[in-house]
C-alpha positions as CSV (number, residue, x, y, z in Angstrom):
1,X,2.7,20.1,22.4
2,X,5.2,21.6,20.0
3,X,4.4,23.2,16.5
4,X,5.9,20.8,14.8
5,X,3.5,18.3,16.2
6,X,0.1,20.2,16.1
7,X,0.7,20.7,12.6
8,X,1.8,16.9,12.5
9,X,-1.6,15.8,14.2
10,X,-3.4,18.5,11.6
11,X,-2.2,17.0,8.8
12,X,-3.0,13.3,9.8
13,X,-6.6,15.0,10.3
14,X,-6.9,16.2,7.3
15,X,-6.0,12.9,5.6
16,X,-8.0,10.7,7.7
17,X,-11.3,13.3,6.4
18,X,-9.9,13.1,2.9
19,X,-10.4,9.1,3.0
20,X,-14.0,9.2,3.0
21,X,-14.2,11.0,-0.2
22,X,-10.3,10.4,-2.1
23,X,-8.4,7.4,-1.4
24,X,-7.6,5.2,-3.7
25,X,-5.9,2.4,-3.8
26,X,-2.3,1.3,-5.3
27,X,-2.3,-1.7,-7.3
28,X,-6.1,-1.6,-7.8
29,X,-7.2,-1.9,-11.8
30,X,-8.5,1.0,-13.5
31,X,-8.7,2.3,-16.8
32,X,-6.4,5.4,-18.0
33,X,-8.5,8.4,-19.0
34,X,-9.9,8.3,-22.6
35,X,-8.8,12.1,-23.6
36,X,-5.2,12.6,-22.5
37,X,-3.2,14.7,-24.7
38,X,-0.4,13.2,-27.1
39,X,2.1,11.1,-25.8
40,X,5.2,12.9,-24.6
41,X,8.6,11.0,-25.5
42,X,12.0,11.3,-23.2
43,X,13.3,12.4,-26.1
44,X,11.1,15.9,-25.8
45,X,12.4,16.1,-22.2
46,X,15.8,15.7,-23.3
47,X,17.0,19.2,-23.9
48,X,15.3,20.0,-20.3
49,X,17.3,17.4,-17.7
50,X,20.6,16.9,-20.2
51,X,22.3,19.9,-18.4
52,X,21.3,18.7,-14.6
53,X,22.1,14.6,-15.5
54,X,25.5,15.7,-16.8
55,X,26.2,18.1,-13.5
56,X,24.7,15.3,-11.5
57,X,26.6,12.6,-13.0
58,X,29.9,14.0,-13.0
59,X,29.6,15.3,-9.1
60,X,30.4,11.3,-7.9
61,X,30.9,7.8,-9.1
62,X,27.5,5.8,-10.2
63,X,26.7,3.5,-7.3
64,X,24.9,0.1,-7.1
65,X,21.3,1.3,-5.4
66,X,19.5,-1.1,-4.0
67,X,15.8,-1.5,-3.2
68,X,15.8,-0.3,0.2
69,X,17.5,3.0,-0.6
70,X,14.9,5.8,0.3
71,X,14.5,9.5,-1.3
72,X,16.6,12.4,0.4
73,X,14.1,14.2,-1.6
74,X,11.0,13.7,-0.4
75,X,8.0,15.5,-2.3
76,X,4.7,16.9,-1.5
77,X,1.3,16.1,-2.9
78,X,0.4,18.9,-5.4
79,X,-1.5,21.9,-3.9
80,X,-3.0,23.0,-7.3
81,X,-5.6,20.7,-8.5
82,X,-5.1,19.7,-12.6
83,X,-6.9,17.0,-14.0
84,X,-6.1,13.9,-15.2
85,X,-7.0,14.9,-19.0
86,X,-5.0,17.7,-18.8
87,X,-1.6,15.7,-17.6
88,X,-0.1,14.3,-21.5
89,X,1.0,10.9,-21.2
90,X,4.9,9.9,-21.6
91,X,6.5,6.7,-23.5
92,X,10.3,6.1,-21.8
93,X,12.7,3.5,-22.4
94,X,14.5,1.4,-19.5
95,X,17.6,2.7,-18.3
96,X,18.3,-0.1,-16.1
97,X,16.4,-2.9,-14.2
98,X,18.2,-4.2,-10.9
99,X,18.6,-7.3,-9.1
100,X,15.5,-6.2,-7.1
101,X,13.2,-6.1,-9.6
102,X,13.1,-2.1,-9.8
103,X,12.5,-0.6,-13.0
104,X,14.5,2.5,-13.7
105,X,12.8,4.9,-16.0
106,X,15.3,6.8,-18.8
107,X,13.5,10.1,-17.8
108,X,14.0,12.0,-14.5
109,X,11.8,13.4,-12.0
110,X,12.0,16.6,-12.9
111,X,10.7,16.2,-16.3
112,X,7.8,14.0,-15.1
113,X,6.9,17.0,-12.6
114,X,6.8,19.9,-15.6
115,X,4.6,17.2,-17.4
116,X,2.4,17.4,-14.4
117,X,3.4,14.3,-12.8
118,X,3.2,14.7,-8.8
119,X,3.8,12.5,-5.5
120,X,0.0,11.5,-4.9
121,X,-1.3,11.5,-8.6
122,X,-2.3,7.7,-9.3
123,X,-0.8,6.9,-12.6
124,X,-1.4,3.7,-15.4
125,X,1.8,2.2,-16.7
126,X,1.8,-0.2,-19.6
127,X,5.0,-2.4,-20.4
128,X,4.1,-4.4,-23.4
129,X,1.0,-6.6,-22.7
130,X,0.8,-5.9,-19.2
131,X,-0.8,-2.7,-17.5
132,X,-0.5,-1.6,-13.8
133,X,-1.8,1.4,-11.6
134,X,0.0,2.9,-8.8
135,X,0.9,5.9,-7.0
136,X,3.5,8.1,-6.9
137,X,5.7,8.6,-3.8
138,X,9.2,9.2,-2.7
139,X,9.6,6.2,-0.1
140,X,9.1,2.9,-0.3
141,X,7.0,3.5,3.0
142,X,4.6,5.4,0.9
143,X,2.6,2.0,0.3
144,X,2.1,-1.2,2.4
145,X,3.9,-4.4,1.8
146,X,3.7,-5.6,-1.6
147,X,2.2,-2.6,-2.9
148,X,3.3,-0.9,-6.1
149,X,4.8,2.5,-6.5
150,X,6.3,5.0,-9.0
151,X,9.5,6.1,-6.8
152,X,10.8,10.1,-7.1
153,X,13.9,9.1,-5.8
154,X,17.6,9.9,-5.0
155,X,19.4,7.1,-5.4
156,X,22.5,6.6,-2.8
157,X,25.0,7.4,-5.6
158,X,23.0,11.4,-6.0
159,X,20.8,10.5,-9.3
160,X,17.5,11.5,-9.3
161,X,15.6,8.6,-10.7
162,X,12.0,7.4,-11.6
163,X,11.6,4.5,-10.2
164,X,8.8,1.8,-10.5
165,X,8.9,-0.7,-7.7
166,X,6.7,-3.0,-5.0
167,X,7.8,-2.6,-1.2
168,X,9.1,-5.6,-0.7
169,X,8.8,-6.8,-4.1
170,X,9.7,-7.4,-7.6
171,X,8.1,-5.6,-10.4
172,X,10.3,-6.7,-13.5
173,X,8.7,-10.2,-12.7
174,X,5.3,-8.5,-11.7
175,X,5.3,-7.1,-14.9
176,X,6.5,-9.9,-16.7
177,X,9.7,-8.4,-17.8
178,X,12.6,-10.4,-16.0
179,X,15.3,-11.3,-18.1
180,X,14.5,-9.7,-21.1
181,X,16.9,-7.1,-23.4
182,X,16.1,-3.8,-22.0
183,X,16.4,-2.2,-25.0
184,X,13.4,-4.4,-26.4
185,X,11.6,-2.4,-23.7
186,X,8.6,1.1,-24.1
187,X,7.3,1.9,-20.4
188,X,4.1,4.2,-20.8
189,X,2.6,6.3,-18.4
190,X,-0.4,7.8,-18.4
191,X,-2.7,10.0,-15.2
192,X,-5.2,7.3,-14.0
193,X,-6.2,10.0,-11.0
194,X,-4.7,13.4,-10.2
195,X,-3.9,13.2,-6.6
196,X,-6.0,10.5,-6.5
197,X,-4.0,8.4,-4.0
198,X,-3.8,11.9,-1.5
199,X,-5.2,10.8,1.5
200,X,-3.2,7.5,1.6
201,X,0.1,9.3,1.2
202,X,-0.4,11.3,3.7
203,X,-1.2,8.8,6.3
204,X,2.3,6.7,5.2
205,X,4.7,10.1,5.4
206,X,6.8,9.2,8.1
207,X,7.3,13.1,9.0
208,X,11.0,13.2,8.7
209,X,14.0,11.9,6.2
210,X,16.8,9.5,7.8
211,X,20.0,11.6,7.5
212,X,23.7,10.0,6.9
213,X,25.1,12.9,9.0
214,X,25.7,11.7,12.8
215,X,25.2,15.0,14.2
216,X,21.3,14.9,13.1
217,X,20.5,12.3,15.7
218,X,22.0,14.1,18.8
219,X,19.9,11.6,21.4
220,X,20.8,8.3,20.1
221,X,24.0,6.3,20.9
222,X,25.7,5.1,18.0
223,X,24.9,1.8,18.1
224,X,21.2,3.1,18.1
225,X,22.2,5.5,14.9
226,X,24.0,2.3,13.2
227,X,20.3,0.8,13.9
228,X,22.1,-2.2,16.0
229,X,20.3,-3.9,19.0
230,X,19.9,-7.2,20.8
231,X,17.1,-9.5,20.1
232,X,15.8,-9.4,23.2
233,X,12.5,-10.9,23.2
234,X,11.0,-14.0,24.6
235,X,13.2,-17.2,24.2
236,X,16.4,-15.8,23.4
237,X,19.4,-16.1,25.3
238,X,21.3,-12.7,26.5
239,X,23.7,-12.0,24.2
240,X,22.9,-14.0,21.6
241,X,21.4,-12.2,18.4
242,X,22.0,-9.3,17.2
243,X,20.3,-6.9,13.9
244,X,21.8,-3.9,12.7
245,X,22.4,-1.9,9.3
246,X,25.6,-2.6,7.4
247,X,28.5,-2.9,9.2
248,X,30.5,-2.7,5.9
249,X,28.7,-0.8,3.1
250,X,29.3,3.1,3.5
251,X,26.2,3.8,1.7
252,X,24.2,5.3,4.7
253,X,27.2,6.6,7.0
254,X,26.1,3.6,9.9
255,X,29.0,1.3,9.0
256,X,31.8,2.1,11.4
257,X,29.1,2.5,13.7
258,X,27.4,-0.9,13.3
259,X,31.6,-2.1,13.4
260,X,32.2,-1.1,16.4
261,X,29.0,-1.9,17.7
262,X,29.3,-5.5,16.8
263,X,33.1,-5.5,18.4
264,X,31.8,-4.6,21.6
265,X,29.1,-7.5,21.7
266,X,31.9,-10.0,21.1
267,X,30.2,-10.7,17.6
268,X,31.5,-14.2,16.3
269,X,29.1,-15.3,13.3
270,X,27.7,-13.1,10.8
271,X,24.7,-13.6,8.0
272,X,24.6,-10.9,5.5
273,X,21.5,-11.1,3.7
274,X,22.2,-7.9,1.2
275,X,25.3,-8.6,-0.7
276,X,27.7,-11.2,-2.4
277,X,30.7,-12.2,-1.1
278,X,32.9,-9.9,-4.2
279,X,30.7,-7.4,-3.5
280,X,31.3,-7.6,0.5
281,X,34.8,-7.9,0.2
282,X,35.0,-5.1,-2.1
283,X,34.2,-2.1,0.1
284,X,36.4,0.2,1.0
285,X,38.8,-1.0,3.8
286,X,36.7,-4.0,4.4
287,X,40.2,-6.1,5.3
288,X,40.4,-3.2,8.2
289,X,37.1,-4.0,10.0
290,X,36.2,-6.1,12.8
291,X,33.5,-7.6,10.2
292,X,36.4,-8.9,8.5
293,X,37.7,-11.4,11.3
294,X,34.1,-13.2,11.9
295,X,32.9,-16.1,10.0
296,X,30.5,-14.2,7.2
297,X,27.4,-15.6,4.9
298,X,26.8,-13.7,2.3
299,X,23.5,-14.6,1.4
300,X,22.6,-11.6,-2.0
301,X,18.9,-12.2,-0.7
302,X,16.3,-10.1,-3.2
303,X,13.5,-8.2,-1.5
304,X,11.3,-10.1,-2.3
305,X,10.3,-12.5,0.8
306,X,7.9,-14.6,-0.9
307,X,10.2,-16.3,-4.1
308,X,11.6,-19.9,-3.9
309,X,14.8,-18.4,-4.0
310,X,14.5,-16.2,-0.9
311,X,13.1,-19.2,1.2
312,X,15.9,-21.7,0.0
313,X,18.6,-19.4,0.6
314,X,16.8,-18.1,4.4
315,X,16.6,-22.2,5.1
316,X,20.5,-22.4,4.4
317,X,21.6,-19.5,6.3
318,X,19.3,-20.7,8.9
319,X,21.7,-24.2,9.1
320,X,24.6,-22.2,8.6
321,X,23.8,-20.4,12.0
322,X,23.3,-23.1,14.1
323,X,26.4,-24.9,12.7
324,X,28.7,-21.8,14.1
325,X,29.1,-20.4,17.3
326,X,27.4,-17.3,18.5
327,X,27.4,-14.1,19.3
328,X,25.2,-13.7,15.8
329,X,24.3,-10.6,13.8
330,X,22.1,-10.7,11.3
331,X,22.1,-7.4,9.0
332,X,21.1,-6.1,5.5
333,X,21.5,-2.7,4.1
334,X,19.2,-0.9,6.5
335,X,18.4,-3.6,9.1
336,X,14.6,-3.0,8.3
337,X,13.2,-4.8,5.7
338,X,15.3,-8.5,5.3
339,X,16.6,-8.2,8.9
340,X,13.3,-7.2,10.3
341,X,11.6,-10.0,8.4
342,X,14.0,-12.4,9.4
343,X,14.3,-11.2,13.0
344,X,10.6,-11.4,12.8
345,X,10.2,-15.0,12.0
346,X,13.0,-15.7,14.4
347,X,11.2,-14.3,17.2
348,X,8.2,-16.0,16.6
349,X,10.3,-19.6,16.6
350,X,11.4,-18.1,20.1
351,X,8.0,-17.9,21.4
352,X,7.7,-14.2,21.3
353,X,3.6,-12.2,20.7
354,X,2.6,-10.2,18.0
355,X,3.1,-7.1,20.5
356,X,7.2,-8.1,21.6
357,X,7.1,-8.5,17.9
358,X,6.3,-5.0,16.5
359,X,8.0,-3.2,19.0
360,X,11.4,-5.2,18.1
361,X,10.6,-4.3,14.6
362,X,9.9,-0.5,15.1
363,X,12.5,0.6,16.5
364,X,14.0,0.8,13.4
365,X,11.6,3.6,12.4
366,X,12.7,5.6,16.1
367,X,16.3,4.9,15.1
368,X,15.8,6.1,11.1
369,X,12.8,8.8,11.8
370,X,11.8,9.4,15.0
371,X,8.7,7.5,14.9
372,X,7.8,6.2,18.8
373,X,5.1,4.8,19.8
374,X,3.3,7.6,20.0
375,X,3.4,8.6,16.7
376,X,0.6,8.7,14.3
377,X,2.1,7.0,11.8
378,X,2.9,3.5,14.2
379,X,0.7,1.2,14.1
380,X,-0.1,1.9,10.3
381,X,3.3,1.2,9.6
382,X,3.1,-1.9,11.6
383,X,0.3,-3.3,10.0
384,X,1.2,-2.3,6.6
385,X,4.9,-3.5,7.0
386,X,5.4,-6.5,9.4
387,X,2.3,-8.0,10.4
388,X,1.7,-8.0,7.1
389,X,4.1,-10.0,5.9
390,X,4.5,-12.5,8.9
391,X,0.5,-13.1,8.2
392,X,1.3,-14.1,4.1
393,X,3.8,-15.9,4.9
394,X,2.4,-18.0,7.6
395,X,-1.0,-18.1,6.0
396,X,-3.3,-16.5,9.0
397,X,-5.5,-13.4,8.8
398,X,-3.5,-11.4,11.0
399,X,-0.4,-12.3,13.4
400,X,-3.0,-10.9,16.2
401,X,-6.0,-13.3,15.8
402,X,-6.4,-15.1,19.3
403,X,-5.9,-18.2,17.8
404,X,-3.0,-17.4,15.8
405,X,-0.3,-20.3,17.6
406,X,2.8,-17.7,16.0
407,X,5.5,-20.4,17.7
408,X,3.8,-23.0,15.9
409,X,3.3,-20.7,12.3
410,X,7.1,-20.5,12.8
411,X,8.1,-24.0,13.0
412,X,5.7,-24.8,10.1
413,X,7.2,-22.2,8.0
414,X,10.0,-23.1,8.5
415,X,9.7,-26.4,7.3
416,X,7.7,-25.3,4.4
417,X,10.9,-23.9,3.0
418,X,13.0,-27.1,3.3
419,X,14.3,-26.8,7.2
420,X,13.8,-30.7,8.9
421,X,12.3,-30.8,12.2
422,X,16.0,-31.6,14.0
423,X,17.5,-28.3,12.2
424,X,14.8,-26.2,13.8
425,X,15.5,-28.0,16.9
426,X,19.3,-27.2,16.7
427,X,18.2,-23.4,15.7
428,X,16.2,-22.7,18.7
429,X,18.6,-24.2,21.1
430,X,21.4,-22.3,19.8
431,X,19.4,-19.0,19.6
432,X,18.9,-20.1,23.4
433,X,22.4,-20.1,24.5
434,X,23.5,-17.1,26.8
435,X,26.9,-15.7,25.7
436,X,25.6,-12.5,28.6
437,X,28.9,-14.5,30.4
438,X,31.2,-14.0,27.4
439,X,30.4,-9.9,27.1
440,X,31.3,-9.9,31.1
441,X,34.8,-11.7,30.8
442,X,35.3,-9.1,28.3
């Protein structure tokens, strides 16, 4: 066993001892501590980040970040111990909310880390009326499904943020904020729990970063590093369905990959789920790509999975599929959360297990991380991740309870969110097709 392992395997240990005494919960009520010290402003900060924003800033052009962007700067869990009275609280306007819901702080994470502010602290924020406890972290991994978290992040553009978010999520509307004037808006954040959320961070680090440099994933193919397979469990004809990251956004290095990738498998019909057509079409050299000659949805789908809007808009690009002809590829920005929803849901319709299921789905973390099988960290992230979100949204304990029918779940889901019995039809005998013939002649 290497040393990178052994000290891998140590450090799950360690945090599987820590839960019996120091794991706490994100999202879980709790009052903030009575004697904190006065309230820090971002003003008081200013004069400490000003110089690094304006380098930061002026390296490269802002870029749209969206909610599946993770951290190229991922943090540690403090190894000094403070506590929670002695961590002053800090008020800080809103810089920006996105599409996604995500809250962007008008402080940095640099400030909030010489406040005393630290991946693993459990925090209280209050905006307005409503209060909220989460953790900090660096990934959206860092909590299951539909958990809150306080993001240290880098967004794709280089700007260190603070970030408050739910994986998979939106916390504007959470929060009761969507829509309104951000400049009507005071976020305050207090220490609920110094390194009170330790033990569960640890189990969700997924041990490495994903890179945008090609060269730091030496055994995959490229399609692999683009993140772009066949659906290949049961029901599906050969050929048929594909998932991959964007084959058109630059914003993690994967999109001449996932290009070519989808060339070679004779791709004819495309959904994206993560942009608008404009901003599709607006990528650089987009008129130049394969992508560019296939008949394109481009669906803007939120993160979200749970919203009317979501289902309404997954129900029309569900018809819009089985009115074209295939090869298909389905994609978002990653290929992991949306896509692997979707693919998901898809599978099940197909006839596919909970166990065909999760393997399709974790891939994804092999291609981004490294994360096998064998890892640790797999079947938390499973659970935490897909299985959790196929079981909410077809109303069962668990995708693996024995009576869980998960073709059946499917086809009632489906026509929970406005899909007629003949459409579904139509959609699983397309997705049945085999275009394995069409990649031969070729």
């Amino acid at each position: 066993m290497s040393e990178r392992k052994i000290i891998k395997f140590l450090g799950i240990v360690l945090a599987l001892a820590m839960l019996l005494s120091a794991c706490s919960l994100p999202g879980k009520a709790k009052p903030a501590p009575a004697a904190n010290p006065p309230a820090v402003t971002e003003t008081d900060t200013k004069a400490e980040t000003a110089e690094k924003t304006a380098d930061t800033e002026a390296s490269e052009e802002a870029a749209e970040a969206t909610g599946e962007d993770v951290s190229e700067t991922a943090g540690e869990p403090a190894e000094e111990t403070t506590s929670a009275e002695a961590v002053p609280s800090v008020e800080a306007s809103v810089a920006q909310i996105k599409d996604s819901g995500n809250i962007i702080l008008a402080i940095g994470p640099d400030a909030m880390r010489g406040l005393g502010y630290e991946p693993a602290d459990v925090i209280l924020v209050k905006i307005g009326t409503a209060e909220l406890e989460m953790p900090i972290g660096t990934n959206y991994s860092d909590v299951d499904t539909g958990e809150p978290v306080c993001l240290f992040k880098t967004s794709s553009s280089g700007v260190d943020q603070v970030v408050l978010a739910v994986n998979i999520g939106n916390m504007a509307s959470l929060m009761g904020i969507a829509g309104e004037p951000i400049d009507s808006l005071t976020v305050s954040v207090s220490m609920a729990e110094k390194q009170g959320y330790a033990a569960g961070y640890a189990i969700h680090q997924l041990g490495a970063q994903r890179s945008k440099d090609r060269a730091d994933y030496p055994d995959l193919s490229d399609a692999e590093y683009a993140n772009f397979r066949a659906v290949e469990t049961t029901g599906f004809g050969m050929g048929t369905l594909y998932r991959s990251s964007s084959p058109v956004d630059p914003a993690l290095n994967r999109n001449r990959e996932a290009d070519a990738a989808m060339q070679l498998a004779l791709v004819r019909t495309v959904i994206n789920l993560a942009n608008s057509e404009e901003t599709m079409k607006g990528f650089a050299d987009y008129n130049l790509t394969y992508y560019s000659q296939c008949s394109v949805l481009a669906l803007n789908m939120g993160m979200d999975f749970f919203t009317a809007e979501f289902e309404t808009k997954l129900a029309d690009g569900f018809r819009w599929l089985a009115a074209h002809e295939g090869p298909y590829l389905i994609h978002c920005k990653e290929g992991k959360d949306r896509t692997g929803f979707i693919a998901a849901v898809l599978e099940c319709l197909m006839g596919a297990d909970a166990d065909e299921i999760v393997a399709d789905y974790m891939l994804t973390y092999r291609n981004f991380y490294g994360i096998g099988p064998d890892s640790p960290q797999y079947a938390e992230i499973s659970a935490g991740n897909i299985e959790a979100s196929l079981s909410k949204a077809f109303g069962v304990g668990s995708i693996r309870d024995e009576n869980a029918d998960l073709q059946a779940c499917a086809e009632a889901y489906l026509e929970r969110i406005g899909m007629t019995r003949d459409e579904i039809t139509l959609l699983r005998e397309k997705l049945a097709e085999d275009y394995a013939g069409l990649n031969a002649a070729a």
